[in-house]
PyMOL Python script that loads the backbone (N, CA, C, O; Angstrom):
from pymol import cmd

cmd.read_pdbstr("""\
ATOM      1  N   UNK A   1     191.186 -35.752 180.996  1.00  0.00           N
ATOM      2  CA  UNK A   1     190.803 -37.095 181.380  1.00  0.00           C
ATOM      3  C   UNK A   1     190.024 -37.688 180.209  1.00  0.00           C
ATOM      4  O   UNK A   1     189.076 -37.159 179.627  1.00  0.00           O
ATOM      5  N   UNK A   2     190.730 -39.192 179.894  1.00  0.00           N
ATOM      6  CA  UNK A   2     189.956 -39.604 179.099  1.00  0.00           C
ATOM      7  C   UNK A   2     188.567 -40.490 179.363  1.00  0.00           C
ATOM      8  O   UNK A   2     188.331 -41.009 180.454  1.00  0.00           O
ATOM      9  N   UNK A   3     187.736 -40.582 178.281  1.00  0.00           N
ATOM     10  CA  UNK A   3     186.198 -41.417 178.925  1.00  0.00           C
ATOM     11  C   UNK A   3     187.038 -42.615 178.420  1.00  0.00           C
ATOM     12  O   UNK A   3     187.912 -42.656 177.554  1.00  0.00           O
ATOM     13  N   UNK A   4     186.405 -43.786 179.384  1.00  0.00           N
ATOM     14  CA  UNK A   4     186.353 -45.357 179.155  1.00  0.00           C
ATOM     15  C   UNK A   4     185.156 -45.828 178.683  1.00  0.00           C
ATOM     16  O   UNK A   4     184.090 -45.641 179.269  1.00  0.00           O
ATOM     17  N   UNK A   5     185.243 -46.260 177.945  1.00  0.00           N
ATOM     18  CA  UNK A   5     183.890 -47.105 177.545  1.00  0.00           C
ATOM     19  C   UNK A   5     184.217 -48.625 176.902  1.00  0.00           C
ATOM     20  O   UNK A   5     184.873 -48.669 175.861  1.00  0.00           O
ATOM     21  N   UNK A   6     183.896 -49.485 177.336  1.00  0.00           N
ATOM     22  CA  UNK A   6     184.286 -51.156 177.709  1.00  0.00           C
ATOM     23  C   UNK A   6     184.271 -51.252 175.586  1.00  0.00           C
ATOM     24  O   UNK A   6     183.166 -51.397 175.062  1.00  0.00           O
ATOM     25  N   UNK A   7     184.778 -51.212 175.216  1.00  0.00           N
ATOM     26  CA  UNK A   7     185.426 -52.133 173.663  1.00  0.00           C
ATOM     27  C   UNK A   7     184.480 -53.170 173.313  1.00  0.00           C
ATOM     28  O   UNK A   7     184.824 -54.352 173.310  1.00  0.00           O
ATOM     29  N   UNK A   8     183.345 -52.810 173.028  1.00  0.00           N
ATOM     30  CA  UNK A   8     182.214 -53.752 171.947  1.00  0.00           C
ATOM     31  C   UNK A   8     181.646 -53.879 171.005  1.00  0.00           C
ATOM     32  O   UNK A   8     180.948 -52.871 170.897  1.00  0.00           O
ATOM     33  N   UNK A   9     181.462 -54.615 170.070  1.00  0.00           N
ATOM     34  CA  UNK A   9     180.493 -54.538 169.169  1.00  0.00           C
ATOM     35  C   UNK A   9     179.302 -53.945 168.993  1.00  0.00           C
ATOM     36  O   UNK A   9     178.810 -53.067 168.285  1.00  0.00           O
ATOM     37  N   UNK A  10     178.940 -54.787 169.965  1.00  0.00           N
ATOM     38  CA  UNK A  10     177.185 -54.279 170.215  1.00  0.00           C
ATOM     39  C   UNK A  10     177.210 -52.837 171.004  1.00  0.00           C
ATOM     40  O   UNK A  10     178.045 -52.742 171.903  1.00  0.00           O
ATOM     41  N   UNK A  11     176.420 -51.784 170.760  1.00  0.00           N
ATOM     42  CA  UNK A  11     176.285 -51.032 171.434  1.00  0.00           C
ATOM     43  C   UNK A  11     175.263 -51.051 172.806  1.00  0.00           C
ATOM     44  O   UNK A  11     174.267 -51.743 173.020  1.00  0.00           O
ATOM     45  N   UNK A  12     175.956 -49.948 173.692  1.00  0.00           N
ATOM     46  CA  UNK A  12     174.965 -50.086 175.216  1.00  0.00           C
ATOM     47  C   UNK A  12     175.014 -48.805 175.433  1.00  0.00           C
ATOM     48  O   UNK A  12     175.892 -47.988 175.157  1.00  0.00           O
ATOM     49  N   UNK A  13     173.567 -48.638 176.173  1.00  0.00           N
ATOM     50  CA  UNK A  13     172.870 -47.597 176.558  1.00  0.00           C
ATOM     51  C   UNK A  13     173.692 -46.567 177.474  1.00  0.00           C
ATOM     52  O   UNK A  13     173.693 -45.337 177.440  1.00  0.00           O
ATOM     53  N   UNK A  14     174.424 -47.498 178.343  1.00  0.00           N
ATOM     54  CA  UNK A  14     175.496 -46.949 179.636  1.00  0.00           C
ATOM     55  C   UNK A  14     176.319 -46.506 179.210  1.00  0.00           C
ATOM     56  O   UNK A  14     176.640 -45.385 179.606  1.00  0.00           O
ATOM     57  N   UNK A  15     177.130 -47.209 178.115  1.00  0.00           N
ATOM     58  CA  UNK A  15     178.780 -46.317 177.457  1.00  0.00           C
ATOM     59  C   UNK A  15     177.758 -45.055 176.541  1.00  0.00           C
ATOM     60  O   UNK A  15     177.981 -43.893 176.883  1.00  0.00           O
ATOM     61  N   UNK A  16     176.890 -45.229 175.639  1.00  0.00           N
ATOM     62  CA  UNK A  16     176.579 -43.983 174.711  1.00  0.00           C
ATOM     63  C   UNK A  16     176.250 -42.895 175.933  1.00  0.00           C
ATOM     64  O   UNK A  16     176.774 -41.789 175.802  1.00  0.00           O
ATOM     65  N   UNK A  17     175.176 -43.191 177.461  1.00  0.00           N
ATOM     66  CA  UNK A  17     175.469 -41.945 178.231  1.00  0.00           C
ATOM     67  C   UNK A  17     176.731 -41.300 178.110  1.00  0.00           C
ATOM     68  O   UNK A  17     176.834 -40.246 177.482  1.00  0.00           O
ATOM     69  N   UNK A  18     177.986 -42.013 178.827  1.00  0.00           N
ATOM     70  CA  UNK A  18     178.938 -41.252 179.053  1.00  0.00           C
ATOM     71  C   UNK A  18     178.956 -40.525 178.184  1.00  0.00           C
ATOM     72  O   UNK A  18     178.927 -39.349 178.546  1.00  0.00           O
ATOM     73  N   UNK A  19     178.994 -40.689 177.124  1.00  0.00           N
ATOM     74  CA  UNK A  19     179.987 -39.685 176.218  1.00  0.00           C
ATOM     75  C   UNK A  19     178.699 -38.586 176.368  1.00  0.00           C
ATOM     76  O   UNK A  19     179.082 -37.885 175.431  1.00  0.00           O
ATOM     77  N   UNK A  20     177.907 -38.144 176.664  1.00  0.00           N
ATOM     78  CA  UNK A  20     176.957 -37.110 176.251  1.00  0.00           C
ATOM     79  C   UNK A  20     177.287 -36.435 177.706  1.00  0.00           C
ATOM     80  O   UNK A  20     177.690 -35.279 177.828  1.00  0.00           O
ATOM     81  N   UNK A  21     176.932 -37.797 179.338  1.00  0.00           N
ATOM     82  CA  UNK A  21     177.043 -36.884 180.835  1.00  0.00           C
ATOM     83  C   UNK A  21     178.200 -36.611 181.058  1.00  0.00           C
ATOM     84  O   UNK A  21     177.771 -35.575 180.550  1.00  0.00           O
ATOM     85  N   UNK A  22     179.264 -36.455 181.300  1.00  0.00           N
ATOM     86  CA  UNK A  22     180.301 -36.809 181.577  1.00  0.00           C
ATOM     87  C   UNK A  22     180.767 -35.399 181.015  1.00  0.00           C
ATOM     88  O   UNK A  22     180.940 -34.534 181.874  1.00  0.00           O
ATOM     89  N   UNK A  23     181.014 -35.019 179.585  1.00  0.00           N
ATOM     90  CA  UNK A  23     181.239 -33.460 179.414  1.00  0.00           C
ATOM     91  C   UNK A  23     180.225 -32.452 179.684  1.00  0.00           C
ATOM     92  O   UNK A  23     180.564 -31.306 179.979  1.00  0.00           O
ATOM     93  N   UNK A  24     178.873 -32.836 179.596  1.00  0.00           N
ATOM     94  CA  UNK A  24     177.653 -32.126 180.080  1.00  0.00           C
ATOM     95  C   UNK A  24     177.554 -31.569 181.598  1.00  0.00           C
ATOM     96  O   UNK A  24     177.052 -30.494 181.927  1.00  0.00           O
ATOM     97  N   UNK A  25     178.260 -32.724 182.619  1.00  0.00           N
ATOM     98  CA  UNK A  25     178.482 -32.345 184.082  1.00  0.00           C
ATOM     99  C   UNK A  25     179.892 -31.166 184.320  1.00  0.00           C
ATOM    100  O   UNK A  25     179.996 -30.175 185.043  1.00  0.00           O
ATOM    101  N   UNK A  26     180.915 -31.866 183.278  1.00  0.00           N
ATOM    102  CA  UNK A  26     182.157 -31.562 183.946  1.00  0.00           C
ATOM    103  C   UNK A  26     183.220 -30.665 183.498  1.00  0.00           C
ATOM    104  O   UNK A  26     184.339 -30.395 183.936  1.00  0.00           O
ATOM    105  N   UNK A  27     182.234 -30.122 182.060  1.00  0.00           N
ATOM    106  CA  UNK A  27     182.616 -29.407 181.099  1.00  0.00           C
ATOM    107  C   UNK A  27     184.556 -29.239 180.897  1.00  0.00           C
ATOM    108  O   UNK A  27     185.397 -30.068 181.245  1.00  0.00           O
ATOM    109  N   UNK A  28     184.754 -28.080 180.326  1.00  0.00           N
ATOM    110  CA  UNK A  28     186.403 -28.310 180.038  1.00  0.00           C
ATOM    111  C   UNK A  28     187.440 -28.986 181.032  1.00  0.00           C
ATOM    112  O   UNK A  28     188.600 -29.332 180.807  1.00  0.00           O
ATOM    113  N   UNK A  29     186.591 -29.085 182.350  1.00  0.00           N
ATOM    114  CA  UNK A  29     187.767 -30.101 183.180  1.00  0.00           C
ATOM    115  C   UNK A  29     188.004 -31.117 182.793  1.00  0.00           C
ATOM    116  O   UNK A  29     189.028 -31.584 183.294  1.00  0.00           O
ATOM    117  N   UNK A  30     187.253 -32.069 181.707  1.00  0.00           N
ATOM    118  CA  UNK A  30     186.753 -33.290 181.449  1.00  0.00           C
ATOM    119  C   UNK A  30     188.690 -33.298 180.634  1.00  0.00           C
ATOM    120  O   UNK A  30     189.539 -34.177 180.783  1.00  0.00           O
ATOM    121  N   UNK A  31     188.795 -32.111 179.905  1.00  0.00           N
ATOM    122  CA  UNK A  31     189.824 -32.523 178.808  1.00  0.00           C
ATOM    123  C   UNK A  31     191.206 -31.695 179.465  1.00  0.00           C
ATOM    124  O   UNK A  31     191.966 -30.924 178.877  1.00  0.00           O
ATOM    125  N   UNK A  32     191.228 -32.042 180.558  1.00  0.00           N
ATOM    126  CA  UNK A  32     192.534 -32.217 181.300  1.00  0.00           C
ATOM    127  C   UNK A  32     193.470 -33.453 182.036  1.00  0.00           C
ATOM    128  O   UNK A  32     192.557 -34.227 182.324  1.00  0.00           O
ATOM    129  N   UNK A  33     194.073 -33.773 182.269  1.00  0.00           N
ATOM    130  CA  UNK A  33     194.883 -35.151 182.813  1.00  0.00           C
ATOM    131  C   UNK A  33     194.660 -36.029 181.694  1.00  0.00           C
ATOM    132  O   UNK A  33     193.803 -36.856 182.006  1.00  0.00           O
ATOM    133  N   UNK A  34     195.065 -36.184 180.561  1.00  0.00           N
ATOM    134  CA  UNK A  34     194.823 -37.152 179.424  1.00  0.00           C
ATOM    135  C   UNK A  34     195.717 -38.924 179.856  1.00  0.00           C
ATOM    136  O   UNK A  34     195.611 -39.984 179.239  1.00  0.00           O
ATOM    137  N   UNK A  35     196.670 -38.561 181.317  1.00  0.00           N
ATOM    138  CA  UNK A  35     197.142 -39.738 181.521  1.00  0.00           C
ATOM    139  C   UNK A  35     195.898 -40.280 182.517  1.00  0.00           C
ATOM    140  O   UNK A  35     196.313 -41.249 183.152  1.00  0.00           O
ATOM    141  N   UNK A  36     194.914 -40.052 182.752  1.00  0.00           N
ATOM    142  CA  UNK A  36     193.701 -40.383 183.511  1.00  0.00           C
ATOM    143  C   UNK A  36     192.483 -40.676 182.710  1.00  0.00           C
ATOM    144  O   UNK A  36     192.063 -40.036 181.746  1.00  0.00           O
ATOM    145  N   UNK A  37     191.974 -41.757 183.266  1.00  0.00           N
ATOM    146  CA  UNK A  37     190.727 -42.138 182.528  1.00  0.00           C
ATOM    147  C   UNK A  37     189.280 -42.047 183.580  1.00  0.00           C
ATOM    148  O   UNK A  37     189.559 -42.184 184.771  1.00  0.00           O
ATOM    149  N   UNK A  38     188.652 -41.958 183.449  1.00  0.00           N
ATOM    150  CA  UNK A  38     187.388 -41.638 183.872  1.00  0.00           C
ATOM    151  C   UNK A  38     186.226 -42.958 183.325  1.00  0.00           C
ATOM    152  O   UNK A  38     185.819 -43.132 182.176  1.00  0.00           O
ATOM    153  N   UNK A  39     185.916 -43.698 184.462  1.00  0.00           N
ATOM    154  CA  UNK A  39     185.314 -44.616 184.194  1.00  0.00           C
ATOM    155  C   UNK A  39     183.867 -44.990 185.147  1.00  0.00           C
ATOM    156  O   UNK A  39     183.658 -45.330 186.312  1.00  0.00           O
ATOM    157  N   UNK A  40     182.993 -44.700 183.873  1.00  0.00           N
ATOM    158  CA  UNK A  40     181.670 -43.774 184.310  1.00  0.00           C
ATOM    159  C   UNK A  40     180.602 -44.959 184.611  1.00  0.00           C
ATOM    160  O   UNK A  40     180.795 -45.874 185.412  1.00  0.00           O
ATOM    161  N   UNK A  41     179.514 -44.784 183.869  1.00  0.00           N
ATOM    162  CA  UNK A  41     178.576 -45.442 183.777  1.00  0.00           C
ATOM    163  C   UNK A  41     179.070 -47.132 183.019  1.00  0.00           C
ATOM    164  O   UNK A  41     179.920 -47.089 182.129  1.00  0.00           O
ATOM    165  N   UNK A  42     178.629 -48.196 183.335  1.00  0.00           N
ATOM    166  CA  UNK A  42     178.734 -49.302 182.802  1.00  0.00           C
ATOM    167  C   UNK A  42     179.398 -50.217 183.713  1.00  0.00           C
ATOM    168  O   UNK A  42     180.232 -49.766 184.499  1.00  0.00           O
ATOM    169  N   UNK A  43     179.157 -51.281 183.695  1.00  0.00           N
ATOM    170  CA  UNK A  43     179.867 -52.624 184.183  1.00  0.00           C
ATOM    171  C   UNK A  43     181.368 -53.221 183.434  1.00  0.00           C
ATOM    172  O   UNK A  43     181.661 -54.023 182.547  1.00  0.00           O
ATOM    173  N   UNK A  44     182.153 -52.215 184.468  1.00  0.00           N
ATOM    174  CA  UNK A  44     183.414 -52.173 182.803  1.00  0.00           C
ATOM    175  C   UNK A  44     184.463 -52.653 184.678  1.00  0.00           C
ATOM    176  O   UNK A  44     185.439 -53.371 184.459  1.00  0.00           O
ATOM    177  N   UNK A  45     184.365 -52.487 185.386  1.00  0.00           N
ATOM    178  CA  UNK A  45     185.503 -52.872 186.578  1.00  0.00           C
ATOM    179  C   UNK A  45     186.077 -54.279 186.767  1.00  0.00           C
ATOM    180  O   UNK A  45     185.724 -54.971 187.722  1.00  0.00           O
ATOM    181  N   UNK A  46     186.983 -54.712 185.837  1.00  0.00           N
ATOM    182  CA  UNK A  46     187.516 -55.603 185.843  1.00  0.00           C
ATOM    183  C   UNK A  46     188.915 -55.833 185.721  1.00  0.00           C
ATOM    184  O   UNK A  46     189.528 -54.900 186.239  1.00  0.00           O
ATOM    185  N   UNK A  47     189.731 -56.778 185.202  1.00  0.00           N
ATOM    186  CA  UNK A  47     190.691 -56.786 184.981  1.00  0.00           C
ATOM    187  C   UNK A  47     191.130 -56.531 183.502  1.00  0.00           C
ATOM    188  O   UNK A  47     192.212 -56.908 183.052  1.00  0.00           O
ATOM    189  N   UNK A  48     190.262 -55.911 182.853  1.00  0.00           N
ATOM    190  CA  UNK A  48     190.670 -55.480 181.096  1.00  0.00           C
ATOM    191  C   UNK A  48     190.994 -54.349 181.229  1.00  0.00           C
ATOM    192  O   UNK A  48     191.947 -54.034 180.516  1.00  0.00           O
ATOM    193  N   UNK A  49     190.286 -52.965 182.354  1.00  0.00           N
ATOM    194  CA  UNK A  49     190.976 -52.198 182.137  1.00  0.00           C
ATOM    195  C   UNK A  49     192.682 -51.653 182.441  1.00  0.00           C
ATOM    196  O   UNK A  49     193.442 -51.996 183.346  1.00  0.00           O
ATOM    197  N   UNK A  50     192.910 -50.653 181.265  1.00  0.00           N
ATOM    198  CA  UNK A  50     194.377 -50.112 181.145  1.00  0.00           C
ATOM    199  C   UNK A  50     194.834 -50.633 182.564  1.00  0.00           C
ATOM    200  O   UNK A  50     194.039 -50.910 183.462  1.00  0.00           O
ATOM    201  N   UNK A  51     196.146 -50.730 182.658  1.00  0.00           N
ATOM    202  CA  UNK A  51     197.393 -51.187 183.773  1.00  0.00           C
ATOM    203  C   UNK A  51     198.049 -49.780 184.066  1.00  0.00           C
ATOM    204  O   UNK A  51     198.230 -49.335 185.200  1.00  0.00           O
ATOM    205  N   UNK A  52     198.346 -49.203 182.998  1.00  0.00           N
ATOM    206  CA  UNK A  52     198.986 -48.063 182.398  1.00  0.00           C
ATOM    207  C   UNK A  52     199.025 -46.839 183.074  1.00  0.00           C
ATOM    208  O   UNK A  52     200.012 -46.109 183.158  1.00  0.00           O
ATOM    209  N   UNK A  53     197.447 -46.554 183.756  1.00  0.00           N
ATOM    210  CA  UNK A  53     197.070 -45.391 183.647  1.00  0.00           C
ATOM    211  C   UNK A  53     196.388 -44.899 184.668  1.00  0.00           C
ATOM    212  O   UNK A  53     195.377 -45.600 184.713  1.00  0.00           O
ATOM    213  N   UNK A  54     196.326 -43.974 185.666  1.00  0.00           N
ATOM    214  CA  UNK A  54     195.367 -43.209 186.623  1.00  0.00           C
ATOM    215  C   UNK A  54     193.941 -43.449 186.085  1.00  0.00           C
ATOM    216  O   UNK A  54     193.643 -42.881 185.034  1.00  0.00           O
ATOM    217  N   UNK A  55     192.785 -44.443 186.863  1.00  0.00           N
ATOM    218  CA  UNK A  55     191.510 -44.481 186.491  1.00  0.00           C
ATOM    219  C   UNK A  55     191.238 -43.803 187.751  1.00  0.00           C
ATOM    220  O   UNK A  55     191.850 -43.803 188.819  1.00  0.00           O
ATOM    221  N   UNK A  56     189.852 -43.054 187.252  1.00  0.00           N
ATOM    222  CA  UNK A  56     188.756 -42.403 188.154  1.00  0.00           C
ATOM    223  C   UNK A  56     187.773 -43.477 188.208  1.00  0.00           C
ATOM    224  O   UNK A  56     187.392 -44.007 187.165  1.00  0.00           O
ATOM    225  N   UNK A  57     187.256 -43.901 189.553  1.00  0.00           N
ATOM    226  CA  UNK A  57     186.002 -45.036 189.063  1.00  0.00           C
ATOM    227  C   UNK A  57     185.387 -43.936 189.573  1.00  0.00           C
ATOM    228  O   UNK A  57     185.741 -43.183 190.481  1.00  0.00           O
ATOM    229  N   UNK A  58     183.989 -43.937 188.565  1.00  0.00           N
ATOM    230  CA  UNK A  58     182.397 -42.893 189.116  1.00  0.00           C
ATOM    231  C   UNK A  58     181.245 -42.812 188.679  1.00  0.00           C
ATOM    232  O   UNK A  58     180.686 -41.944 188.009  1.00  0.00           O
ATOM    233  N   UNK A  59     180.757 -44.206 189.283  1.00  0.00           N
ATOM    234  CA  UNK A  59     179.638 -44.671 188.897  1.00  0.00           C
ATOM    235  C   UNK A  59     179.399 -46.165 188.513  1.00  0.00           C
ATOM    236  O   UNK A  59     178.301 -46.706 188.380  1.00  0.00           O
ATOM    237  N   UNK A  60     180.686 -46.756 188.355  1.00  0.00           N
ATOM    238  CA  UNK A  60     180.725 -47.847 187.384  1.00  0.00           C
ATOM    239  C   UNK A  60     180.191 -49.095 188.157  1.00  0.00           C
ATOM    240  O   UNK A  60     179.912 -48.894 189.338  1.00  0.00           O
ATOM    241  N   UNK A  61     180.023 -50.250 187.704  1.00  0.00           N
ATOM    242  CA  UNK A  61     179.977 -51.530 188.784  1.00  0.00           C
ATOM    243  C   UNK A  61     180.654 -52.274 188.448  1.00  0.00           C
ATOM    244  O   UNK A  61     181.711 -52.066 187.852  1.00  0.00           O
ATOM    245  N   UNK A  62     180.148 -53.423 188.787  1.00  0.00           N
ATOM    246  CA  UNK A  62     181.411 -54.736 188.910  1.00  0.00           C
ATOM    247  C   UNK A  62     181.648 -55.366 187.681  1.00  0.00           C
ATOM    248  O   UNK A  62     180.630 -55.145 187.025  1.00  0.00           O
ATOM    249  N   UNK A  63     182.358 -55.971 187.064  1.00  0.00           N
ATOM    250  CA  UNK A  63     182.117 -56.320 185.739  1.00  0.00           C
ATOM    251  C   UNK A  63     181.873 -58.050 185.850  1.00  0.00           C
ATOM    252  O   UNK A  63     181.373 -58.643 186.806  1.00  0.00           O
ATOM    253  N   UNK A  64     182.288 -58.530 184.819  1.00  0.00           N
ATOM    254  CA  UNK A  64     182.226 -59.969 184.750  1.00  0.00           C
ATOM    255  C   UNK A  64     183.452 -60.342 185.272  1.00  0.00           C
ATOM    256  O   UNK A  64     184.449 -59.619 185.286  1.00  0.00           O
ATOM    257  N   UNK A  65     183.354 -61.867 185.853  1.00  0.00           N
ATOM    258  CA  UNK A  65     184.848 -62.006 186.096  1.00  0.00           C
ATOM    259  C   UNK A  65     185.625 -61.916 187.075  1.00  0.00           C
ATOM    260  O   UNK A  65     184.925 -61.659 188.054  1.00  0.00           O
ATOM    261  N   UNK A  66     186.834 -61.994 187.400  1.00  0.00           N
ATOM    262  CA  UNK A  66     187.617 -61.334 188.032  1.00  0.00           C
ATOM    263  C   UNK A  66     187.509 -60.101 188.417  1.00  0.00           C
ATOM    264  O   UNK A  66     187.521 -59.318 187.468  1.00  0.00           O
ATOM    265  N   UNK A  67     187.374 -59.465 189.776  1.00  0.00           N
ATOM    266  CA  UNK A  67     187.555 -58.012 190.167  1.00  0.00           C
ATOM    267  C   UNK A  67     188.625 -57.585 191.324  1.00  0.00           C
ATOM    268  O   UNK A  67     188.332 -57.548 192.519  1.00  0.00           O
ATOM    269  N   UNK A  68     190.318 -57.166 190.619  1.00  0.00           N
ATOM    270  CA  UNK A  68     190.814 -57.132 191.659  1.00  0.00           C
ATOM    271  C   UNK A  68     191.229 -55.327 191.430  1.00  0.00           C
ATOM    272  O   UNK A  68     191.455 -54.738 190.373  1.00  0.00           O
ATOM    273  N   UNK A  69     191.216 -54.819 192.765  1.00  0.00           N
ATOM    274  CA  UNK A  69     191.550 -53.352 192.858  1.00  0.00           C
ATOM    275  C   UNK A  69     192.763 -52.946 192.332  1.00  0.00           C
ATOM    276  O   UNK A  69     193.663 -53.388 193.047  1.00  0.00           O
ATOM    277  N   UNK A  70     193.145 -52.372 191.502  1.00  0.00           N
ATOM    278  CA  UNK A  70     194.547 -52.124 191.211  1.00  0.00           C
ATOM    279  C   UNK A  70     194.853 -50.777 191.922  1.00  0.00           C
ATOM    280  O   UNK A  70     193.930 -50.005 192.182  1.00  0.00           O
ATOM    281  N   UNK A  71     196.151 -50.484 192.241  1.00  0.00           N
ATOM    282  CA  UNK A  71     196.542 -49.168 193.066  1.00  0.00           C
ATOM    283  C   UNK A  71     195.931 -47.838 192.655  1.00  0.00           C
ATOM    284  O   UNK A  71     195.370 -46.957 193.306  1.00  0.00           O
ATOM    285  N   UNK A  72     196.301 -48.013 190.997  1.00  0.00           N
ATOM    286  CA  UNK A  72     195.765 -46.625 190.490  1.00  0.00           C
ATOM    287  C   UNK A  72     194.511 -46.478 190.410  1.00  0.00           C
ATOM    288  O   UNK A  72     194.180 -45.401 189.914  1.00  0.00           O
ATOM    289  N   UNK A  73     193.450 -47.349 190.799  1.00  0.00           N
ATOM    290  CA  UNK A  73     192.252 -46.619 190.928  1.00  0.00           C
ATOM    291  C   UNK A  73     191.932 -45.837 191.636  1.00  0.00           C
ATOM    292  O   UNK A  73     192.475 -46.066 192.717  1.00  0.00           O
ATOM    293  N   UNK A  74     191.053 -44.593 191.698  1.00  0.00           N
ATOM    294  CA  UNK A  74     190.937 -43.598 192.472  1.00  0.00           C
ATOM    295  C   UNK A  74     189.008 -43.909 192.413  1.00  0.00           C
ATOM    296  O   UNK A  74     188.201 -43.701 191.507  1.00  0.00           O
ATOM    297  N   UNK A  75     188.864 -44.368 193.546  1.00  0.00           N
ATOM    298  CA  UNK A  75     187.333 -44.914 193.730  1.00  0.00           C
ATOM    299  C   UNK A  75     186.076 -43.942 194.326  1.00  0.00           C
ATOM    300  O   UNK A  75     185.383 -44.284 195.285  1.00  0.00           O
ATOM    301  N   UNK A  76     185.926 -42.810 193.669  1.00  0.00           N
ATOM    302  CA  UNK A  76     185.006 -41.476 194.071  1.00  0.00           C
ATOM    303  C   UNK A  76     183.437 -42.252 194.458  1.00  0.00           C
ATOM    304  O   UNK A  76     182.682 -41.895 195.363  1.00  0.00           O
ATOM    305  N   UNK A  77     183.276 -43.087 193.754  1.00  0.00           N
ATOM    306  CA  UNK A  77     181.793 -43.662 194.250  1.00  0.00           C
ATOM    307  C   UNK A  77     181.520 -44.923 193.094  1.00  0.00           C
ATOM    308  O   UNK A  77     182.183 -44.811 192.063  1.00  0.00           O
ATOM    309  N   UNK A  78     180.758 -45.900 193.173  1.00  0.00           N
ATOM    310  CA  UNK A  78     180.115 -47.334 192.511  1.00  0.00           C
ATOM    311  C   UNK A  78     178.555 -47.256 192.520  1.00  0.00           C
ATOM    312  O   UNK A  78     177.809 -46.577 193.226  1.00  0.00           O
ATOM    313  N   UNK A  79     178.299 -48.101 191.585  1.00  0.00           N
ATOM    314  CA  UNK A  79     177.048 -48.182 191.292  1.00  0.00           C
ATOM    315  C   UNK A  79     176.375 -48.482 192.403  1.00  0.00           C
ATOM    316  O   UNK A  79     175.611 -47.674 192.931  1.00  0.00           O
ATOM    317  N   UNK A  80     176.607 -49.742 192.891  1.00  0.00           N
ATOM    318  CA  UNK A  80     175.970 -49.813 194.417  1.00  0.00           C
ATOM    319  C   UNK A  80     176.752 -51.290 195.486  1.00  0.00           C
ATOM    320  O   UNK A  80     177.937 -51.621 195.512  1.00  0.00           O
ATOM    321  N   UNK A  81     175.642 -51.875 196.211  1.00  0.00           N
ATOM    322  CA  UNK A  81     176.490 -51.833 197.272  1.00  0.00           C
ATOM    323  C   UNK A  81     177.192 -53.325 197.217  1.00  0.00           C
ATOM    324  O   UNK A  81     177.990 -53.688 198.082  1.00  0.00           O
ATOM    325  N   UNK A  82     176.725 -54.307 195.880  1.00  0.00           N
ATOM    326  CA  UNK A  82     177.956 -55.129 195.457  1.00  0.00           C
ATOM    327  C   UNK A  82     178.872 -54.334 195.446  1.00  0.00           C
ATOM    328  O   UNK A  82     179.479 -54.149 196.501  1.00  0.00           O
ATOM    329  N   UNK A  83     179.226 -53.676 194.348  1.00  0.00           N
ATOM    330  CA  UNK A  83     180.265 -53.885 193.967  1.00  0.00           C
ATOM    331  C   UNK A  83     180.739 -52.707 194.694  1.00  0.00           C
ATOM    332  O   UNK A  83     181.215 -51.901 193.895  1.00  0.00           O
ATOM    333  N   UNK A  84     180.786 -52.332 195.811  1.00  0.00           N
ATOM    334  CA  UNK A  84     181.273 -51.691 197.301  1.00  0.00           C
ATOM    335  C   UNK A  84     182.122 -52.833 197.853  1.00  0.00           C
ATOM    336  O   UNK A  84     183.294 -52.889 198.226  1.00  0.00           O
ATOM    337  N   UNK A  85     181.047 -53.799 197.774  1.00  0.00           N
ATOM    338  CA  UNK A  85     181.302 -54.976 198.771  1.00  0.00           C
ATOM    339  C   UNK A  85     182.750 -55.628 198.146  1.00  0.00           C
ATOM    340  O   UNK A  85     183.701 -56.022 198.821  1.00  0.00           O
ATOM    341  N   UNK A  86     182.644 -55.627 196.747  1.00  0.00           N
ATOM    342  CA  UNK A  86     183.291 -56.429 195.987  1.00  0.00           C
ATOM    343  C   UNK A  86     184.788 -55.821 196.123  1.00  0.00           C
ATOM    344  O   UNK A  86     185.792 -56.481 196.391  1.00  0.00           O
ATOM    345  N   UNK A  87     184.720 -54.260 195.852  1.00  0.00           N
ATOM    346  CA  UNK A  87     186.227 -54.225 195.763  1.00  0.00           C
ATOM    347  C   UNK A  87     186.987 -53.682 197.284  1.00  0.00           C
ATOM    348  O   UNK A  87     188.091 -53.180 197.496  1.00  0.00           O
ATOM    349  N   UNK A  88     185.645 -54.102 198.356  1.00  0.00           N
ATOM    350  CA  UNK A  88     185.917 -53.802 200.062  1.00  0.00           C
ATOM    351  C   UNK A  88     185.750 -52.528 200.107  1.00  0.00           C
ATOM    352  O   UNK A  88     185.863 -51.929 201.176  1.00  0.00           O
TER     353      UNK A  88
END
""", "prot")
cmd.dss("prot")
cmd.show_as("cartoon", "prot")
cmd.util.cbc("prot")
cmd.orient("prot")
């Protein structure tokens, strides 16, 4: 599974976690299903991410914008209870 981390310039505190929690929790499982993405910490749930691909949401919240559920998300848990609300 690959990490997501939202495509920016500026750096953020939330994408540099992932890359440190994310293999720290989940160790060599992390680098299995490479057609799956894992989308952790950050306000990245929108319509930019991949179309393509099996996402894990776990942890993430709502992003800017548009938020519509696409099939392949697999929704293990959200930041809180917007963006619960948001994607129902």
């Amino acid at each position: 599974m690959d990490i997501y981390v939202h495509p920016c310039n500026k750096k953020n505190i939330g994408d540099e976690l992932n890359y440190w929690f994310w293999p720290e929790l989940m160790g060599d499982a992390l680098h299995t299903h490479h057609e799956s993405l894992l989308v952790g910490i950050g306000t990245v749930l929108n319509d930019n991410l991949p179309k393509d691909r099996d996402i894990h949401v776990m942890g993430s919240g709502a992003g800017y914008g548009e938020l519509t559920h696409h099939r392949q998300w697999n929704i293990h848990f959200v930041r809180g209870f917007l963006t619960a609300s948001a994607i129902g």
